[in-house]
N, C-alpha and C positions, 0 to 999 in steps of 0.2 A: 504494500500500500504506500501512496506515494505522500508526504507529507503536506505539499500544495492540494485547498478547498479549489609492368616488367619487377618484376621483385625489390624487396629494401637492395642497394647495392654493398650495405655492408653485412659480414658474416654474422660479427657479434650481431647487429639489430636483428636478425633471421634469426638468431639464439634467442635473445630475450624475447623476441614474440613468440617463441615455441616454446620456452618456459614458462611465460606467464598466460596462455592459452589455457580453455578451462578443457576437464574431462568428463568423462561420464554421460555426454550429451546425449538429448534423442536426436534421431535422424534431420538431419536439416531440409528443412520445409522450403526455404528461400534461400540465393544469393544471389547479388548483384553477379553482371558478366565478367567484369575485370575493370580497370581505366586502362585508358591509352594515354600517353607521356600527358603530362601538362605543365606547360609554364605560363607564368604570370607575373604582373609585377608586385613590388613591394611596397603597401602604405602608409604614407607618413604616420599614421596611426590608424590602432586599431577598427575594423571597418565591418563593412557587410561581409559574412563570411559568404566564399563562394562556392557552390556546391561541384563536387567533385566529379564529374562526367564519367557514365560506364559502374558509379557504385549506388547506381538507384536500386532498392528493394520495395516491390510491390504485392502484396499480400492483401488476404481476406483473412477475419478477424472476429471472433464474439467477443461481446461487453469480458472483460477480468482477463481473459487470454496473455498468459506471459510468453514474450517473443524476448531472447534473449539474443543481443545483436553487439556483435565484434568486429572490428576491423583487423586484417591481414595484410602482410605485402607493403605498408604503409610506408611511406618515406620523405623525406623531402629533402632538400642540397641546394645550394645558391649555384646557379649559373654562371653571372660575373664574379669578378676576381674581390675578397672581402679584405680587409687589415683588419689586425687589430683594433679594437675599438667599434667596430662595424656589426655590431650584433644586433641580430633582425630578430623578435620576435615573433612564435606561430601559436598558434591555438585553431585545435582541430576536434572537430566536434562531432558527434551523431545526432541527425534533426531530423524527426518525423511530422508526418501533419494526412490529412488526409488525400485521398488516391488523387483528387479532382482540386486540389491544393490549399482547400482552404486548410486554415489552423485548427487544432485542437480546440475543446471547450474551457474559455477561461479557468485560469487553475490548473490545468495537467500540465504537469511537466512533460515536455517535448522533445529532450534528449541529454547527452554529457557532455562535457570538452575533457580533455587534454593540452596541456600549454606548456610550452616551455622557451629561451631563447637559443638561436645558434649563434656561437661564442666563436668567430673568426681570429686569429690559423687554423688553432687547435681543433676547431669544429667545423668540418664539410658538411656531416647530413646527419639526421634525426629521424629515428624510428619511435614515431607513438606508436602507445599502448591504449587504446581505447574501445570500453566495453560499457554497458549499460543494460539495463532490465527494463523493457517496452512491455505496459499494460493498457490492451486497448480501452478505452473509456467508454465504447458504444460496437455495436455491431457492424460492420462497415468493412470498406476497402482503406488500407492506409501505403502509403509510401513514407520510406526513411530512405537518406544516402548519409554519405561521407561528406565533409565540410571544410574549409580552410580558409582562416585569412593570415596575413604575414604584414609585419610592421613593423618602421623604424626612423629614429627621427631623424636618422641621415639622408631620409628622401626630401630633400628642399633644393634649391639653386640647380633647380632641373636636372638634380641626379635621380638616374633610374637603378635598379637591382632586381631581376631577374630571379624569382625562385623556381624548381623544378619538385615535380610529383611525379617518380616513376611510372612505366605501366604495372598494372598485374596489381592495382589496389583494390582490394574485393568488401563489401559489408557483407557478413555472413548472419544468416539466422536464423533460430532452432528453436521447439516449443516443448517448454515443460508445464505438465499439470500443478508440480509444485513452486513455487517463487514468490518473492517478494523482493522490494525494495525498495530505499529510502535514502535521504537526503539530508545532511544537515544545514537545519535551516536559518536564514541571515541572524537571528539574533543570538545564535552561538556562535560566530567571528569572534575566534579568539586569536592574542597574541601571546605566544611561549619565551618566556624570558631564559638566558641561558641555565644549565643544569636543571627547568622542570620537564615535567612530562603533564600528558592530560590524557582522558578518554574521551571518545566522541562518539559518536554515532551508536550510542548504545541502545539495543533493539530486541523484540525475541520475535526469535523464528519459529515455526513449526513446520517440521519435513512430515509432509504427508505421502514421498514415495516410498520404496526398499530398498533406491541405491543410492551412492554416495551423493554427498552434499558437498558444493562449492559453492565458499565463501570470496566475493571478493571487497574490495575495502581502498577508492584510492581521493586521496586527499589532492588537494589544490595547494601548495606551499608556495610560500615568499618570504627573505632574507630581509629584513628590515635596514637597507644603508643608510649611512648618515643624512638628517635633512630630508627623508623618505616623504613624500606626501600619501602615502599609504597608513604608515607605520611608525610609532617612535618610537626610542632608545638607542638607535645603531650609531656607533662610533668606528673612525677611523681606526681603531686597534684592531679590528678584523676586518676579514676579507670577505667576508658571506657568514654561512650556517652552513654548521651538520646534524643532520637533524636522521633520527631514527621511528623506525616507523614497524608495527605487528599489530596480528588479528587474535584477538582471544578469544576462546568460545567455550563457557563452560555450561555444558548436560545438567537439565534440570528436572526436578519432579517437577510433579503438577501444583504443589505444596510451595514450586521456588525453591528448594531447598539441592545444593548440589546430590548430581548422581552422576559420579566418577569423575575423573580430573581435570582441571584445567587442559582445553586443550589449545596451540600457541602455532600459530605457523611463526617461519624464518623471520629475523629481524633483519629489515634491509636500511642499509645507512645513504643519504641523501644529502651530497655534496653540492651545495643553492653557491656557490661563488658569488659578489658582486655584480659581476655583469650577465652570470646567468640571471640570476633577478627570481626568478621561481621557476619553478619545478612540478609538477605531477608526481607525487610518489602512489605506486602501484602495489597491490597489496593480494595476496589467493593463501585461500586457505581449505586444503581438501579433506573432509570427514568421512571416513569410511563406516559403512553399518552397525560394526563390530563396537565402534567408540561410545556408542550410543544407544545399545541392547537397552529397550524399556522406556530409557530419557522421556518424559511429555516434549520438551523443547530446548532451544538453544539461546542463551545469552549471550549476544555477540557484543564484541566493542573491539576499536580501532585505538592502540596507545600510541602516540606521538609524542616526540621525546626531542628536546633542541640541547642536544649532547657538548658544542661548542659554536661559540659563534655571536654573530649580534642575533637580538631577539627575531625571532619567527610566527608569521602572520600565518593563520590557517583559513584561507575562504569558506565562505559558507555563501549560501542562498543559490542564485540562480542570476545568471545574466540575461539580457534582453533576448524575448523567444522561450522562457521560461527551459533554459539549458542550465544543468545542474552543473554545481562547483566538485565540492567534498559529497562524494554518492558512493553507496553501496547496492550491493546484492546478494541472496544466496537462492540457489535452486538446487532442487533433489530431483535425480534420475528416478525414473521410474519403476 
């Protein structure tokens, strides 16, 4: 329930999307055909994202239906030659609405992003990770694709910057009986001062299939720099944030009361630099049957941890189009 009334060219990116891919899925119902290359320019600021040609998903849909939709093959690279200091910001999103284009019903959330900046030398190209839980709100035909805008505020005195979207970007998507998901919403926007931690998106689930359960969990981060119009506290003593990020999930009676242990996917550490500026940290966590013999349900939460660094912004809510910041999900296999 929602809380609103040509392949990556790098090897590593083709790893980490094949790591953080979920399992257990049913048969896929929908995919997009692929994209063919795409480039585009770069905007002085953040702008109308533009939808990604070749990753449109067209489906038929009853009122609750969870459509669990991922992108694959994902990438993007600057064309022209970048310096230092030349960092283009992306955010890349999934937005659905209906077959015939109107919007959703005021209040439904309408898809995810994914954001981060590419950091020239050191950074040629970026593989998002971007996944989301589509519940249709009404009986109908709906369409979702792939999304992107790119931005930076070296596009002035009539320079241009070229970014590139491989081919072979595909939106993938798959139907489970069991699902849910959820958002956390603007008015928990918290900022993590160095050495704490916090939990967010604390939820409970109930898996009503027999096979396993994926949890995923990914947050919206930003490094607080000095002077930040975001964010205050950051001083020139660091360089960014590192900031740690897991899903816990402990088995419950129906009482509330634990049955068997905490369970904790991998802690992964999120290296926000200055001129990366933020970050999307990605989060899965896989529950096999066995963990869970009896459990009524699941208490999930997401702990976020700002380990070193200047203070750490965590987004919440929804940007314009009703696309989700810090969002979660879990579905159980059948």
């Amino acid at each position: 329930m929602k809380l609103l009334t040509a392949p990556v060219a790098s090897a590593l990116a083709t790893a980490l999307l094949a790591a953080c891919s979920l399992t257990g899925l049913t048969a896929t119902t929908a995919e997009a055909a692929g994209s063919t290359t795409l480039d585009y320019l770069v905007d002085p600021h953040a702008g109308t994202h533009k939808a990604i040609p070749g990753t449109e998903v067209v489906f038929d849909a009853a009122a609750g239906t969870n459509s669990y939709l991922r992108a694959t093959d994902l990438g993007v690279s600057n064309v022209d030659a970048l310096a230092a200091g030349d960092n283009i910001g992306n955010t890349f999103s999934i937005r659905c609405r209906y077959a015939d284009g109107t919007a959703l019903p005021t209040g439904e959330e309408a898809g995810a992003y994914w954001a981060t900046n590419l950091v020239p030398p050191g950074e040629t190209s970026l593989a998002p990770i971007l996944r989301w839980l589509f519940t249709a709100p009404t009986t109908d035909r709906y369409q979702c694709n792939l999304a992107v805008t790119s931005y930076s505020t070296i596009i002035k005195n009539g320079r241009e910057v070229t970014m590139r979207i491989p081919a072979g970007a595909q939106l993938l998507r798959s139907q489970y009986k069991s699902g849910d998901s959820w958002t956390l919403p603007k008015a928990e926007t918290t900022v993590l001062a160095r050495g704490t931690s916090t939990p967010v998106m604390e939820h409970t689930y109930v898996p009503t299939g027999s096979g396993r359960t994926t949890v995923v969990m990914d947050a919206a981060l930003t490094t607080c720099k000095p002077l930040s119009s975001l964010c205050a506290g950051g001083t020139s003593g660091y360089t960014g944030t590192q900031a740690r990020t897991w899903i816990e999930a402990q088995p419950r009676n129906a009482d509330g009361t634990p049955c068997g242990p905490l369970l904790k996917s991998t802690a992964r550490t999120w290296s926000i630099s200055t001129p990366k500026h933020h970050m999307t940290a990605t989060n899965s966590l896989y529950i096999d049957p066995a963990q869970t013999t009896h459990c009524a349900d699941l208490h999930l939460t997401m702990i976020i941890k700002n380990a070193e660094g200047n203070p750490l912004n965590i987004h919440a809510g929804w940007t314009t189009g009703t696309i989700a910041a810090t969002h979660a999900l879990a579905v159980t296999a059948a």
